[in-house]
mmCIF file of the N, C-alpha and C atoms, coordinates in Angstrom:
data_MODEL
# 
_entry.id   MODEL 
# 
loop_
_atom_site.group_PDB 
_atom_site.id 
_atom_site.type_symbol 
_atom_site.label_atom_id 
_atom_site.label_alt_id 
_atom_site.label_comp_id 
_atom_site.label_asym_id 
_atom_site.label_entity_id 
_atom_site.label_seq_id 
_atom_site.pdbx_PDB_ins_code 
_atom_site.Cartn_x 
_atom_site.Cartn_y 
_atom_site.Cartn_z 
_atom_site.occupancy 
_atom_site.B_iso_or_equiv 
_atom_site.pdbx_formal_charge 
_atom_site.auth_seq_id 
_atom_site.auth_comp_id 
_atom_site.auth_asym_id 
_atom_site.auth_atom_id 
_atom_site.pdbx_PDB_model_num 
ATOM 1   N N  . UNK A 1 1  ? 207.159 95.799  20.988  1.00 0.00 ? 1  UNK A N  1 
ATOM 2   C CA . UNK A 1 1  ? 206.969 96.078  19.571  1.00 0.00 ? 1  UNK A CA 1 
ATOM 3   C C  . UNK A 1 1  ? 205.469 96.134  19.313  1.00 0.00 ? 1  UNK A C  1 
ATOM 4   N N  . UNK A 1 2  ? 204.942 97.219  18.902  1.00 0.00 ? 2  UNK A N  1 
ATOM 5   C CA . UNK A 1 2  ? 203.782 97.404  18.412  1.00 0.00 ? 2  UNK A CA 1 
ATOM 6   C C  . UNK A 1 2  ? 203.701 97.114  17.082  1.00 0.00 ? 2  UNK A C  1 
ATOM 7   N N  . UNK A 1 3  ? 202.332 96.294  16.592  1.00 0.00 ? 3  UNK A N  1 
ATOM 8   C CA . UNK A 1 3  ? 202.537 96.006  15.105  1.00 0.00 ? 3  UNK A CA 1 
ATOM 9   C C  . UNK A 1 3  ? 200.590 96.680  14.873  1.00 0.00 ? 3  UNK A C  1 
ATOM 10  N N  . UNK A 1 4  ? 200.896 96.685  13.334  1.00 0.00 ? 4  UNK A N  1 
ATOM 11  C CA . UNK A 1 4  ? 199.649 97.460  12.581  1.00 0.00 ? 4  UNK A CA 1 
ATOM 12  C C  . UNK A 1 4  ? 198.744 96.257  11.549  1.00 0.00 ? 4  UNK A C  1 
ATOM 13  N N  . UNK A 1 5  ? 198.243 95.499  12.085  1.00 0.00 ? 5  UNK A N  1 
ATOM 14  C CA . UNK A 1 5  ? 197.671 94.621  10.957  1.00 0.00 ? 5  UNK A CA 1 
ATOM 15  C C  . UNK A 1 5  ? 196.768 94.957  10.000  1.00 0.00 ? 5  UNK A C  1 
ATOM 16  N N  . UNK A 1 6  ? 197.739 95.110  8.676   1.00 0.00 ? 6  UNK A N  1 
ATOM 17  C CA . UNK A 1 6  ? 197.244 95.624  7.206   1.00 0.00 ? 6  UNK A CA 1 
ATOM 18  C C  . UNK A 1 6  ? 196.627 96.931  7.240   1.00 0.00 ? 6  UNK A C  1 
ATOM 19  N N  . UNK A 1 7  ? 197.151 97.266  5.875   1.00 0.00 ? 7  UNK A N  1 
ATOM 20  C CA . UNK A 1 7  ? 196.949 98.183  5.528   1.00 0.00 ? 7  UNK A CA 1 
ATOM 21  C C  . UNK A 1 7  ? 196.150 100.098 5.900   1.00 0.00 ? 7  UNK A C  1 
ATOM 22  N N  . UNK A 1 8  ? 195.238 99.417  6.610   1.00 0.00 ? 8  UNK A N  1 
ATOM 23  C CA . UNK A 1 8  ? 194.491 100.770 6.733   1.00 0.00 ? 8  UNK A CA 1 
ATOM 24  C C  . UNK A 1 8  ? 194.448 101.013 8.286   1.00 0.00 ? 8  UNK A C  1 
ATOM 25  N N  . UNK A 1 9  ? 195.011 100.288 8.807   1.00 0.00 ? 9  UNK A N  1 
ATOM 26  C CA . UNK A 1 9  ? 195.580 101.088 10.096  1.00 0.00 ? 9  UNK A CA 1 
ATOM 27  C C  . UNK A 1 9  ? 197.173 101.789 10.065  1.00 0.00 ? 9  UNK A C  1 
ATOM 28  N N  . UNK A 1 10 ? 197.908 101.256 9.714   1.00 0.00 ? 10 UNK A N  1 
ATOM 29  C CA . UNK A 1 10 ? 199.082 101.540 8.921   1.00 0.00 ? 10 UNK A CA 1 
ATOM 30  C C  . UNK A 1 10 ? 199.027 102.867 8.489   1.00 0.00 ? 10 UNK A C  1 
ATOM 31  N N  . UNK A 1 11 ? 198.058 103.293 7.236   1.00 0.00 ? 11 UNK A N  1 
ATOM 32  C CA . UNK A 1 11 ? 197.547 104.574 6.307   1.00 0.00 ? 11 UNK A CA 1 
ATOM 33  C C  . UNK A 1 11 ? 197.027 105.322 7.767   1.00 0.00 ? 11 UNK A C  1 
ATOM 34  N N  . UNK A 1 12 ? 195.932 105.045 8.645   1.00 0.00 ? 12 UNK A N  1 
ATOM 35  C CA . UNK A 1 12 ? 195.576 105.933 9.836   1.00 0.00 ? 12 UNK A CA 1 
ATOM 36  C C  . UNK A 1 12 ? 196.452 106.780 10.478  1.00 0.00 ? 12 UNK A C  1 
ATOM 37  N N  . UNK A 1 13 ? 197.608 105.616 11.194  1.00 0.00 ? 13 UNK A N  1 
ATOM 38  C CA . UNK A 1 13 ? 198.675 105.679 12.272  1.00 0.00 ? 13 UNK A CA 1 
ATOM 39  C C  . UNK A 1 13 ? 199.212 106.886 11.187  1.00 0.00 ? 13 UNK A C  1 
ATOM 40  N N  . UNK A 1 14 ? 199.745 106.734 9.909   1.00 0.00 ? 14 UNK A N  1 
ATOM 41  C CA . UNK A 1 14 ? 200.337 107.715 8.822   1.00 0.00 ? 14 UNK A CA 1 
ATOM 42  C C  . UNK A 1 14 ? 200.293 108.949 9.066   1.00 0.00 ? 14 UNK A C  1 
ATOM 43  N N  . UNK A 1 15 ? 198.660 109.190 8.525   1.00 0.00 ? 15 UNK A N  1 
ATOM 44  C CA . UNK A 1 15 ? 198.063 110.432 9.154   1.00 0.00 ? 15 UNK A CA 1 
ATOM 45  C C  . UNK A 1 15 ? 198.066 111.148 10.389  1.00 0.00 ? 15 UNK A C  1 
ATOM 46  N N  . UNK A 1 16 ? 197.650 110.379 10.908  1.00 0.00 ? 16 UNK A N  1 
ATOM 47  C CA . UNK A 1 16 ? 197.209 110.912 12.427  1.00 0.00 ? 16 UNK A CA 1 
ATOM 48  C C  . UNK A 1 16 ? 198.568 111.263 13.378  1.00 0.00 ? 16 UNK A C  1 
ATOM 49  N N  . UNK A 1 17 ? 199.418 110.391 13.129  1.00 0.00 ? 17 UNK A N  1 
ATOM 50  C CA . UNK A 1 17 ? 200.624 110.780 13.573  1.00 0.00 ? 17 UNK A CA 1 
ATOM 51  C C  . UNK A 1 17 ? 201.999 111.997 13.302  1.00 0.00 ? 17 UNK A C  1 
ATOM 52  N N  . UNK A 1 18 ? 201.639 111.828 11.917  1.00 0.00 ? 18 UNK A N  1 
ATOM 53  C CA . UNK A 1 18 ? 202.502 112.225 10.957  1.00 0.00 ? 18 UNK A CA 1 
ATOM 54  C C  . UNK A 1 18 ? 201.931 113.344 10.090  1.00 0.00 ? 18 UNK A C  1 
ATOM 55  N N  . UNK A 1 19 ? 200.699 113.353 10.059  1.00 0.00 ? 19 UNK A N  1 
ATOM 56  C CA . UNK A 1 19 ? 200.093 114.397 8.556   1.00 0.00 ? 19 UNK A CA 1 
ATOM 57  C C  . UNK A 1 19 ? 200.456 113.592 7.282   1.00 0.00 ? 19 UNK A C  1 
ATOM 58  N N  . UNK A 1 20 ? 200.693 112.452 7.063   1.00 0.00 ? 20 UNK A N  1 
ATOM 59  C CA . UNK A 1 20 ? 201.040 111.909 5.939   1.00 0.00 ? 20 UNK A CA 1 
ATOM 60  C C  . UNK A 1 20 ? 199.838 111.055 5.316   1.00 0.00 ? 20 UNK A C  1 
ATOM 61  N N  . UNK A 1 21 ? 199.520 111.755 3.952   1.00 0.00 ? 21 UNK A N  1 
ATOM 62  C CA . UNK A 1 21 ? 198.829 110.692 3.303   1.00 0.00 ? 21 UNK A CA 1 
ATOM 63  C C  . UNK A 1 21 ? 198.972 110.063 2.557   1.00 0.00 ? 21 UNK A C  1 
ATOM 64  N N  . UNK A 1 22 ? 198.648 108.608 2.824   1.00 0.00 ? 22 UNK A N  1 
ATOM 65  C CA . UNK A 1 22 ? 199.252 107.097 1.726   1.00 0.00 ? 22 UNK A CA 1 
ATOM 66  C C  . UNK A 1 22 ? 197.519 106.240 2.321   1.00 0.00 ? 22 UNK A C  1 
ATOM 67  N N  . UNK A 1 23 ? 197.154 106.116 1.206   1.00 0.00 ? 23 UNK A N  1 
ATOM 68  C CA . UNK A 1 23 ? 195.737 105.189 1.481   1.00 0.00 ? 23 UNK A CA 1 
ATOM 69  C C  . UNK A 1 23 ? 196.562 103.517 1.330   1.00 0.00 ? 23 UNK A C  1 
ATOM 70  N N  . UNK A 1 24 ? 195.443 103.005 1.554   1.00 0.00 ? 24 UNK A N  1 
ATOM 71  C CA . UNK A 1 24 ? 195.886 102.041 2.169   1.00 0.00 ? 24 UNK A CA 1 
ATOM 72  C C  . UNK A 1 24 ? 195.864 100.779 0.601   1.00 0.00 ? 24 UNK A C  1 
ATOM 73  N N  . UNK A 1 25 ? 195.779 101.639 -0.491  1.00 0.00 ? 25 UNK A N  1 
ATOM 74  C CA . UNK A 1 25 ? 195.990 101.302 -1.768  1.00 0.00 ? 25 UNK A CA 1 
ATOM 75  C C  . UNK A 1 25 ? 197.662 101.746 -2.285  1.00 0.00 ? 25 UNK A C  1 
ATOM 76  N N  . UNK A 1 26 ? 197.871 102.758 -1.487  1.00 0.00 ? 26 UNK A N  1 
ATOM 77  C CA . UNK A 1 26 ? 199.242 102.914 -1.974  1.00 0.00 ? 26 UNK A CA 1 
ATOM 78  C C  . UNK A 1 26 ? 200.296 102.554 -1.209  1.00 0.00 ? 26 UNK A C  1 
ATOM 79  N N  . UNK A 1 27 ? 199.841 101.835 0.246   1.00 0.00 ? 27 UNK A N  1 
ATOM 80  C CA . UNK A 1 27 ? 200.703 101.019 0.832   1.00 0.00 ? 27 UNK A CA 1 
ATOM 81  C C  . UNK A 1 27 ? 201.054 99.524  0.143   1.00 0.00 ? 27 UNK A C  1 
ATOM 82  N N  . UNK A 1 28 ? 199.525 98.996  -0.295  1.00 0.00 ? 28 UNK A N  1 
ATOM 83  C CA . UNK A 1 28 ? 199.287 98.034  -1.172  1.00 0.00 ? 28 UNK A CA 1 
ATOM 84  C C  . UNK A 1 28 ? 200.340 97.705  -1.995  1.00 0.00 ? 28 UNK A C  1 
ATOM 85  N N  . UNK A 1 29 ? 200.669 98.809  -3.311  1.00 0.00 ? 29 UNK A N  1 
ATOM 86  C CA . UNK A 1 29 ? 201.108 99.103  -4.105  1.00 0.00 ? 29 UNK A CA 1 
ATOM 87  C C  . UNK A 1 29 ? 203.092 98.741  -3.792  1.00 0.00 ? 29 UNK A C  1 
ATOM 88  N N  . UNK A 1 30 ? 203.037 100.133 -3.074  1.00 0.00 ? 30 UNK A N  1 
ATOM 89  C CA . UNK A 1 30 ? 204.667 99.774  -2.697  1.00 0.00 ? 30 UNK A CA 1 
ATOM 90  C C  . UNK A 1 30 ? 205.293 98.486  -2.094  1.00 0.00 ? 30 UNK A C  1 
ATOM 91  N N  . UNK A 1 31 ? 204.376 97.852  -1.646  1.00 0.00 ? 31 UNK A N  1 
ATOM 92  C CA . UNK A 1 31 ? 204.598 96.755  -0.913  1.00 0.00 ? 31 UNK A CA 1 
ATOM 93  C C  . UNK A 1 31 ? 204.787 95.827  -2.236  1.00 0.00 ? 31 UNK A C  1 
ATOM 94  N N  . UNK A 1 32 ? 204.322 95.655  -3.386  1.00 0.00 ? 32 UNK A N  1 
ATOM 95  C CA . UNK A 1 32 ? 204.921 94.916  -4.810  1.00 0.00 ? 32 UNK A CA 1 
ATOM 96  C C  . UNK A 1 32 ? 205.916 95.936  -5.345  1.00 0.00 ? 32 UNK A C  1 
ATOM 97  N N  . UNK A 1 33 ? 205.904 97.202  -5.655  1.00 0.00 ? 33 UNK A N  1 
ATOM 98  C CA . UNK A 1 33 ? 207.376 97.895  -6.114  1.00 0.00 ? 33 UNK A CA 1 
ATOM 99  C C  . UNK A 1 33 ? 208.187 98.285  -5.130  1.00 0.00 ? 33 UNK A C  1 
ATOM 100 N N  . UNK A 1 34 ? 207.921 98.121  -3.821  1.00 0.00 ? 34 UNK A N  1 
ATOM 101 C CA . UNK A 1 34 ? 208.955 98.414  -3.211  1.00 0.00 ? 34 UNK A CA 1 
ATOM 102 C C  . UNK A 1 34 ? 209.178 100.267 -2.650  1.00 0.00 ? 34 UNK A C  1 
ATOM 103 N N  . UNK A 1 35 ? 209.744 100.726 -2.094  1.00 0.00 ? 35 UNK A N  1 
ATOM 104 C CA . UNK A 1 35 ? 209.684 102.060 -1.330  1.00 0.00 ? 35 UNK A CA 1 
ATOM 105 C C  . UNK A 1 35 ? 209.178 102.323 -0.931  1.00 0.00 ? 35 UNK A C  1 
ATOM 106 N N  . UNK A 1 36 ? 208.342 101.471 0.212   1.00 0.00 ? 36 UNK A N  1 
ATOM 107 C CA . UNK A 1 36 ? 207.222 101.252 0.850   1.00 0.00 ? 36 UNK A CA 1 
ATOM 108 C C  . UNK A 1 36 ? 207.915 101.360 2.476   1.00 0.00 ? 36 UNK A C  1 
ATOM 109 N N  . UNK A 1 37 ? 207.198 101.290 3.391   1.00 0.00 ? 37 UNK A N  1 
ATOM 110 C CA . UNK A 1 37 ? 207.699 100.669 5.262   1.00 0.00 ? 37 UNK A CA 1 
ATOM 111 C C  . UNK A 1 37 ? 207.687 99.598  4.996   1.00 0.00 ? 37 UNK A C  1 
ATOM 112 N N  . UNK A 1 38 ? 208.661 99.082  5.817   1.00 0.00 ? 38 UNK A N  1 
ATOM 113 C CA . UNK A 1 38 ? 208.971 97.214  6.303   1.00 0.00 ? 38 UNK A CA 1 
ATOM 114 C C  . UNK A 1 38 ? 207.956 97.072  6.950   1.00 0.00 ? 38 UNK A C  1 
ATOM 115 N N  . UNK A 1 39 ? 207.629 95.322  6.195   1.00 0.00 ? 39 UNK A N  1 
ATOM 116 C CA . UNK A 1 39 ? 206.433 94.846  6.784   1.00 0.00 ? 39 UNK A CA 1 
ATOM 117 C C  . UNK A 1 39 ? 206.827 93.821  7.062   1.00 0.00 ? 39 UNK A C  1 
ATOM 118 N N  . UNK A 1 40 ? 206.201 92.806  7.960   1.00 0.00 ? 40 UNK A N  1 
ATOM 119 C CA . UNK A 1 40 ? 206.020 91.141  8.467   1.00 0.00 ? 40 UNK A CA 1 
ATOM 120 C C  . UNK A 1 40 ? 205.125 90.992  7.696   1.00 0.00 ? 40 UNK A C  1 
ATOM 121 N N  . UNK A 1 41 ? 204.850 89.681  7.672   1.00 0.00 ? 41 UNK A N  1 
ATOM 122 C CA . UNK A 1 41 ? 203.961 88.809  6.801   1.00 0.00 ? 41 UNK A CA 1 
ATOM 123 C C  . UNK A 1 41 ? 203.858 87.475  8.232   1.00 0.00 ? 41 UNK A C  1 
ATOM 124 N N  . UNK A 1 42 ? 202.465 87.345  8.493   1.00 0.00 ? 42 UNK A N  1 
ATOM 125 C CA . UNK A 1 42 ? 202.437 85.524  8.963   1.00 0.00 ? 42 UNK A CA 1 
ATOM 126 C C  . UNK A 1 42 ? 201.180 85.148  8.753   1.00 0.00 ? 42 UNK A C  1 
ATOM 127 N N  . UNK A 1 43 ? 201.887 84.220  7.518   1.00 0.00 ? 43 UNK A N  1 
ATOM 128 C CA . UNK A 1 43 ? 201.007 83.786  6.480   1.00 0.00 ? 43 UNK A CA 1 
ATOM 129 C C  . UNK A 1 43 ? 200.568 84.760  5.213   1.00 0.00 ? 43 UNK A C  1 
ATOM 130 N N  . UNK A 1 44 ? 199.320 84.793  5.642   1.00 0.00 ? 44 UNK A N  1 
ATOM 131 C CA . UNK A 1 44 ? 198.951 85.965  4.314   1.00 0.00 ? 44 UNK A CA 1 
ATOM 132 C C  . UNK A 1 44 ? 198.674 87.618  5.035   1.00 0.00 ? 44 UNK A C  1 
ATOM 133 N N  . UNK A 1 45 ? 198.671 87.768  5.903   1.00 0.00 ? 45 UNK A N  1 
ATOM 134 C CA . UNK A 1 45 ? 198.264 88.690  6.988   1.00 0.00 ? 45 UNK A CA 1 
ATOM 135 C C  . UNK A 1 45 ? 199.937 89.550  7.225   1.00 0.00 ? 45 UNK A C  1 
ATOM 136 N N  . UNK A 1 46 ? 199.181 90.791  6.424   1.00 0.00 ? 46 UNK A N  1 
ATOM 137 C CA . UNK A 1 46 ? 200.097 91.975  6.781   1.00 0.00 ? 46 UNK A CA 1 
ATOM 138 C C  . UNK A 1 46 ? 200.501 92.816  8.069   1.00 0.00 ? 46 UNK A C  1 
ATOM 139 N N  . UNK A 1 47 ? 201.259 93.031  8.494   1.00 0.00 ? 47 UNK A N  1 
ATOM 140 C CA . UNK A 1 47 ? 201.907 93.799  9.789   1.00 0.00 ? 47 UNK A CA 1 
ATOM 141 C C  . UNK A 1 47 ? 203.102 94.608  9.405   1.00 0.00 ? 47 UNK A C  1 
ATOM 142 N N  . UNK A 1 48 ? 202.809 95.583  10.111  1.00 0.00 ? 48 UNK A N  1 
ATOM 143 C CA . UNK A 1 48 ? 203.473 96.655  10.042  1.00 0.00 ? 48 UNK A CA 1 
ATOM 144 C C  . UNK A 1 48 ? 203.790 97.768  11.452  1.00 0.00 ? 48 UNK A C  1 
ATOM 145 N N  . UNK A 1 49 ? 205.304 97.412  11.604  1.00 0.00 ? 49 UNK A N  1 
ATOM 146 C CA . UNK A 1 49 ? 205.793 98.111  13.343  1.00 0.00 ? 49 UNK A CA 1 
ATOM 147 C C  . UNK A 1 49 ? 206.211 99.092  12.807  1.00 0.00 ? 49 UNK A C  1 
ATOM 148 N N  . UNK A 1 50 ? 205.198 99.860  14.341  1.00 0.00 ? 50 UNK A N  1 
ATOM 149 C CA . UNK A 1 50 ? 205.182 101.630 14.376  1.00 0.00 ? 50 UNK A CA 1 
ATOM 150 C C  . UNK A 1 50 ? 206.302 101.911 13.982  1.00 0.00 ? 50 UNK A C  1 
ATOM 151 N N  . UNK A 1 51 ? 207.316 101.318 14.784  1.00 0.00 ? 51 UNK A N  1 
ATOM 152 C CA . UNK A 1 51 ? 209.047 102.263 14.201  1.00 0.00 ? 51 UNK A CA 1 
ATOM 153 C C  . UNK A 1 51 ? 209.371 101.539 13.106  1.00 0.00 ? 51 UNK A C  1 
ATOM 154 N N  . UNK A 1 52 ? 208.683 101.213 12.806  1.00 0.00 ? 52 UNK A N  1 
ATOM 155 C CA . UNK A 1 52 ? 209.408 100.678 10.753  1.00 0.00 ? 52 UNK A CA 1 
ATOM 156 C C  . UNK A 1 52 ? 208.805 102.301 10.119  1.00 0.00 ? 52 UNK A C  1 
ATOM 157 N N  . UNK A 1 53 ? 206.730 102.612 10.434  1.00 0.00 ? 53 UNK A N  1 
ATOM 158 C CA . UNK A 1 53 ? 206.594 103.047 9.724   1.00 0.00 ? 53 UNK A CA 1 
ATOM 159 C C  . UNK A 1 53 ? 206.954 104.956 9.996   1.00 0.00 ? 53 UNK A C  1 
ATOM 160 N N  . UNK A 1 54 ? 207.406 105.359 11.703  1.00 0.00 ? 54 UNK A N  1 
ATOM 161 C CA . UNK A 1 54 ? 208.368 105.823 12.024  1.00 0.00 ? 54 UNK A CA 1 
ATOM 162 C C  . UNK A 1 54 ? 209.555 106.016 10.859  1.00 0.00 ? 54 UNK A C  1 
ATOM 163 N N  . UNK A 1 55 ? 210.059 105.460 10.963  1.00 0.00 ? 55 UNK A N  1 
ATOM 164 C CA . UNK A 1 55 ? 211.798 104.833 10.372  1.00 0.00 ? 55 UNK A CA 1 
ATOM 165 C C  . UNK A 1 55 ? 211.451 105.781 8.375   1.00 0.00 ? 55 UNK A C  1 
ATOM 166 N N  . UNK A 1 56 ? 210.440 104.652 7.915   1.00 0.00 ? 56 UNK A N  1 
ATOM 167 C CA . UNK A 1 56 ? 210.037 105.282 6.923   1.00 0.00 ? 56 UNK A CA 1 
ATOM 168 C C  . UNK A 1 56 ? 209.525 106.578 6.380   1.00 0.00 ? 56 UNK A C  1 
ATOM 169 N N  . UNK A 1 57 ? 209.124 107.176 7.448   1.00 0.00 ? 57 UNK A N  1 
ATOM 170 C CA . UNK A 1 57 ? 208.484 108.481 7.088   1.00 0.00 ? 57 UNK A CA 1 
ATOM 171 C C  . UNK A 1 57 ? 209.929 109.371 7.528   1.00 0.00 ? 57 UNK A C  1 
ATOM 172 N N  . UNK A 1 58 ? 211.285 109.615 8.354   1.00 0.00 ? 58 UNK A N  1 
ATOM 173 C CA . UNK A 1 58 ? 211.744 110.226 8.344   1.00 0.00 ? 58 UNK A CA 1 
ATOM 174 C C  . UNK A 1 58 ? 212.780 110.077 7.466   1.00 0.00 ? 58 UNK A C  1 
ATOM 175 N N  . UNK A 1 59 ? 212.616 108.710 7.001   1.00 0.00 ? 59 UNK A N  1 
ATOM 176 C CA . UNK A 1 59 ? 213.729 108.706 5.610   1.00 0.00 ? 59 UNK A CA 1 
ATOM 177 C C  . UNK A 1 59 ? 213.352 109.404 4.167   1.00 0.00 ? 59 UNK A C  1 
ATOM 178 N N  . UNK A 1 60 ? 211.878 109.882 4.326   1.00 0.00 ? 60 UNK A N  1 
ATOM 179 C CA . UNK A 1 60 ? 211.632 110.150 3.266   1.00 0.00 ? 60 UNK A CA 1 
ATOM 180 C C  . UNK A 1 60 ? 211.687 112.090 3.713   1.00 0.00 ? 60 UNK A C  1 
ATOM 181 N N  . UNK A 1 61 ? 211.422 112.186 4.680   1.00 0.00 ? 61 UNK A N  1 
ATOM 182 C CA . UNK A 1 61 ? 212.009 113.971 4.661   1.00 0.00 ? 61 UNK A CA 1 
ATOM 183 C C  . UNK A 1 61 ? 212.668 114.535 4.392   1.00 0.00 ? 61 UNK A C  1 
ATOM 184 N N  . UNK A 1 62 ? 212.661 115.809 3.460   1.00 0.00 ? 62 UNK A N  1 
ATOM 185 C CA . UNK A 1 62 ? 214.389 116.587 3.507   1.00 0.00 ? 62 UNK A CA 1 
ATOM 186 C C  . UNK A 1 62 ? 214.491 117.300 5.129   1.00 0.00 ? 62 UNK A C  1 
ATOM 187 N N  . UNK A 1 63 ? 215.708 117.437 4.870   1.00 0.00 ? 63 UNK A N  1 
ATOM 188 C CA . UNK A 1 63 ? 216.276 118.222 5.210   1.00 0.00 ? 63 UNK A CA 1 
ATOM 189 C C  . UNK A 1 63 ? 215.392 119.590 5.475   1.00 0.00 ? 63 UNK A C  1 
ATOM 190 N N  . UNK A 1 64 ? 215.231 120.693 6.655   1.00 0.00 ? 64 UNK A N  1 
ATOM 191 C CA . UNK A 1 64 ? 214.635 121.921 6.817   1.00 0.00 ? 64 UNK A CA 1 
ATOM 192 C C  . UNK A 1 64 ? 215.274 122.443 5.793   1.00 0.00 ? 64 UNK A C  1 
ATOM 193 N N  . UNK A 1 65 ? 214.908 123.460 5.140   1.00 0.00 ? 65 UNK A N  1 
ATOM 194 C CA . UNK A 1 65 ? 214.805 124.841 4.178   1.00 0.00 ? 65 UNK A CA 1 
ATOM 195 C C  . UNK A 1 65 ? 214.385 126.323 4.222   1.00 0.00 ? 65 UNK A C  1 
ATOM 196 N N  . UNK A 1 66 ? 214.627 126.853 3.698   1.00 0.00 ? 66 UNK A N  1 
ATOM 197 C CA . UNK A 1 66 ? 213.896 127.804 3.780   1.00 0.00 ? 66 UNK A CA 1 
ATOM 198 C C  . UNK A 1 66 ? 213.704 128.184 2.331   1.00 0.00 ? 66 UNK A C  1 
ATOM 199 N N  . UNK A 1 67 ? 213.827 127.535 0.895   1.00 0.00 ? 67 UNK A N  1 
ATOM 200 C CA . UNK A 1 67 ? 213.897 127.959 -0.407  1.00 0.00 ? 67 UNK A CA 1 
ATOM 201 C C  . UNK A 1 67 ? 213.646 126.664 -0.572  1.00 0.00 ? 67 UNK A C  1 
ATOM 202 N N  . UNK A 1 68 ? 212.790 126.512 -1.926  1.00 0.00 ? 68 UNK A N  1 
ATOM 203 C CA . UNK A 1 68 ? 212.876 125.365 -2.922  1.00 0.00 ? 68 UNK A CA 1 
ATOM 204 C C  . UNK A 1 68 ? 214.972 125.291 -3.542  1.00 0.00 ? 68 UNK A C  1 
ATOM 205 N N  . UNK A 1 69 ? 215.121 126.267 -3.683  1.00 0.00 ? 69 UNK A N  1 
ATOM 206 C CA . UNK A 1 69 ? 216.227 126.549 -4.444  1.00 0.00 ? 69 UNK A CA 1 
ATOM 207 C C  . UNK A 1 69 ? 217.540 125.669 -3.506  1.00 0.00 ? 69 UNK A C  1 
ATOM 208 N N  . UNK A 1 70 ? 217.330 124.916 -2.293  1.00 0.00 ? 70 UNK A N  1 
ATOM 209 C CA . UNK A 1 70 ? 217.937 124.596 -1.464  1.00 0.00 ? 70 UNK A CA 1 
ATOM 210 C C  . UNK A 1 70 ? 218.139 123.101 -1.746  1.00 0.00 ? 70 UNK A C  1 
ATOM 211 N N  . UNK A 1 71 ? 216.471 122.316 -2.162  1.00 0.00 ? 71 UNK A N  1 
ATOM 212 C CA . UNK A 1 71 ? 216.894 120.826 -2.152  1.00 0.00 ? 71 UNK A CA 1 
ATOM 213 C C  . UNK A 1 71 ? 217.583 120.814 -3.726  1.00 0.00 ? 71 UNK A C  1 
ATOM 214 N N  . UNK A 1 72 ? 218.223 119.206 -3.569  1.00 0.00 ? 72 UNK A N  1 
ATOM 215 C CA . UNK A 1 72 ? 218.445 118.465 -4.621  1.00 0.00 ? 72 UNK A CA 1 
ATOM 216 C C  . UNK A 1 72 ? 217.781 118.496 -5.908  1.00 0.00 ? 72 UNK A C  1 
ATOM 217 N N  . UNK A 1 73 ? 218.404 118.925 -6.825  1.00 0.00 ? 73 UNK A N  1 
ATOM 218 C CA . UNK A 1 73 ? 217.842 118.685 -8.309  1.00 0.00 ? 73 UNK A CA 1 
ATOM 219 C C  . UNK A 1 73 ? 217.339 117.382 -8.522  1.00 0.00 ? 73 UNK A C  1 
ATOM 220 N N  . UNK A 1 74 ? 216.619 117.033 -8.853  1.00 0.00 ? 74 UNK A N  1 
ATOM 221 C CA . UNK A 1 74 ? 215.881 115.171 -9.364  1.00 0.00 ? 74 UNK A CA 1 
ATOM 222 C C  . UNK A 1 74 ? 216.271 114.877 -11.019 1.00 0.00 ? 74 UNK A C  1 
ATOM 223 N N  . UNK A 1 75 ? 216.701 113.942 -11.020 1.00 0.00 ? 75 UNK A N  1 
ATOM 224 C CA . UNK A 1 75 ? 217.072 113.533 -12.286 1.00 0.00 ? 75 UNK A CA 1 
ATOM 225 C C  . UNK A 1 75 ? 215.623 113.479 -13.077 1.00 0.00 ? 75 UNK A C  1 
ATOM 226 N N  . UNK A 1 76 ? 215.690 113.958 -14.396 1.00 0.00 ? 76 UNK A N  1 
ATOM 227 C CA . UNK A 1 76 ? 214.434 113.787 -15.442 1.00 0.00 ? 76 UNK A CA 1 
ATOM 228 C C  . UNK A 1 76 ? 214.275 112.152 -15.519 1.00 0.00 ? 76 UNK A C  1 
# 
């Protein structure tokens, strides 16, 4: 198990892996509201495993397309 201690390696691994950008303020963030990657905590010291943040980034993908007209409507 590989782990990411806090935040802005976490946001790196994001990018660099993925093309995904989340600064390491909006990992911050989700991590108090929630819809964030699973994290460890020991003590006050944040961690975060590659396949959590793996896990997280393909839960948040649709589905391939080829039209906007394809995904899900979003509730107002």
């Amino acid at each position: 198990m590989k782990l990411l201690r806090s935040n802005g390696p976490a946001s790196d691994y994001l990018l660099e892996q993925h093309g995904i950008k989340r600064t390491p303020a909006t990992l911050r963030n989700l991590r108090v509201k929630g819809g964030g990657p699973a994290f460890m905590k020991v003590g006050c010291e944040v961690y975060y495993e590659v396949g959590a943040l793996d896990a997280w980034v393909a839960s948040k993908l649709s589905k391939p397309v080829f039209s906007t007209a394809e995904l899900p409507i979003k509730a107002a």
